[in-house]
N, C-alpha and C positions, 0 to 999 in steps of 0.2 A: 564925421562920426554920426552925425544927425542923418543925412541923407542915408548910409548905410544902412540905420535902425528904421529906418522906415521903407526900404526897399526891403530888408527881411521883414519887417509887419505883413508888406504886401504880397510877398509869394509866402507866408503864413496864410494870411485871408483868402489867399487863391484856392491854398490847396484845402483847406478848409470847404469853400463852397462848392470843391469838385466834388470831395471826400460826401459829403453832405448829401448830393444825389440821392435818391432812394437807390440802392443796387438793384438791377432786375437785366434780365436776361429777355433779349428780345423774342418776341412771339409770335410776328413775323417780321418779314423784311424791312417794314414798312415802320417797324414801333422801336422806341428809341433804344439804342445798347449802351445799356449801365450797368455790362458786366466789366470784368477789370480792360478788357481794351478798349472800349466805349470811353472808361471813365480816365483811365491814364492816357488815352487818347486825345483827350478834354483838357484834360491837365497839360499835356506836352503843350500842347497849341498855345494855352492862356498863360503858361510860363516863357513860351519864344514871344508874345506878343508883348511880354513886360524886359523882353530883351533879356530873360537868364537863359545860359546856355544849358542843356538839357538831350536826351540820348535814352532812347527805349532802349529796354533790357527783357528778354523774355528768358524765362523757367522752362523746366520739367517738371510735371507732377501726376502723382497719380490720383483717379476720383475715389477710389479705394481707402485711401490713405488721411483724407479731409476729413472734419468735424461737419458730414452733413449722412443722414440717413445710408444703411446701405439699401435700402429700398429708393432711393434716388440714383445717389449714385451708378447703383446696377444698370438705368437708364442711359447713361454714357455710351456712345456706340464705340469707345473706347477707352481702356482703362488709362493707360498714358497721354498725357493733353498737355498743353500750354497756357503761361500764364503771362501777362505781360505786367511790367512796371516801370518804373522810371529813375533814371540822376539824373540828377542835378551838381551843378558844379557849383559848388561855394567857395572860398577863401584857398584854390588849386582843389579842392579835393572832392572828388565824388559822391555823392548822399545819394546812399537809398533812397526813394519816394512810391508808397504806393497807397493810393485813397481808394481800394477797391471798395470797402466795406464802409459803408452809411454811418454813422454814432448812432444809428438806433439799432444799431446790431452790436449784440454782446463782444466781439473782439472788431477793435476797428486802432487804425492810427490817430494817436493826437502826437502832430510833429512842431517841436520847437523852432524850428528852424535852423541849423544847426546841428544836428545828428543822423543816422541814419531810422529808418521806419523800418518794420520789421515786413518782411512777405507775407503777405496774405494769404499764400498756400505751404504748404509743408513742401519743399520745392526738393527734388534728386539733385538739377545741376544746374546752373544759369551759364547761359549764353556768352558769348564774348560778344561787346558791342559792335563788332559788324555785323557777325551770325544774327544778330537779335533784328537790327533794322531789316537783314532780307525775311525772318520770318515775320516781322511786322508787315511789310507791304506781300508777301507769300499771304497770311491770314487774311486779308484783306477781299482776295479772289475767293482761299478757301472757301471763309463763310458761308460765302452765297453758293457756293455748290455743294455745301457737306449742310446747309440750314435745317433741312427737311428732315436730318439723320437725328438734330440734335431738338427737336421742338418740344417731344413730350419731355426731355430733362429738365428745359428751360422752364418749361411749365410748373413743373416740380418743382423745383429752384427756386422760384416767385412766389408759391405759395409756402415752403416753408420760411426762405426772408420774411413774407408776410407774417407770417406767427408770431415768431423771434422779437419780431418791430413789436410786439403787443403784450409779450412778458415784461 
């Protein structure tokens, strides 16, 4: 029982210090991605490195549809987009996980360890976990050839997280 409660302490504290990141949106190739596949990204990694098993999941959503400006927004060179997030396998059973958004941003996850976390986008449909891993390693390529499409949003993006972080 001991060991148990303290191997959830620890993927608690994990996802905690993914979660924690500042969210930001890279602004070029070169600067770091602490959007949600940056940061579930981060998170997959450092929960296989503490040995839980664990499985990208990605979404549908629209930028339309999100609690962010539609004067940002509109800067999407598409309205329909992807979102990535994470299970984790606990006690047989699957848990949502997703640390997209910082605590210093007004809607973020605090996960007990033990239930699921809610999506960070208002999502249309989520993936089946194969679909999801090939658009994980697909996103991967995309980025770096769609980057150029998405920079003034990213831009936008980072300065309103900025704000938000200071109300």
């Amino acid at each position: 029982m001991i060991e148990s409660l303290s191997k959830n302490m620890d993927v608690i504290q994990v996802f905690n210090k993914i979660r924690d990141l500042p969210y930001h949106c890279p602004e070029s190739l070169e600067d770091e991605d602490y959007r949600c596949w940056g940061k579930n990204r981060l998170l997959f990694q450092e929960l296989k490195n503490h040995d839980f098993e664990v499985r990208f999941r990605v979404c549908d959503f629209f930028w339309s549809e999100q609690r962010v400006p539609k004067e940002i927004t509109s800067k999407s060179p598409k309205n329909l987009d992807q979102h990535l997030f994470l299970e984790i396998k606990l006690n047989n059973q699957w848990i949502i996980l997703d640390c997209s958004n910082d605590s210093k941003l007004p809607s973020f996850n605090i996960w007990d360890g033990k239930s699921h976390c809610e999506i960070a986008v208002k999502y249309k449909n989520i993936y089946s976990p194969e679909e999801s891993e090939k658009l994980e390693k697909q996103e991967r390529i995309k980025f770096i050839k769609e980057f150029s499409q998405y920079k003034e949003l990213y831009f936008l993006m980072n300065k309103f997280f900025d704000k938000l972080r200071l109300m």
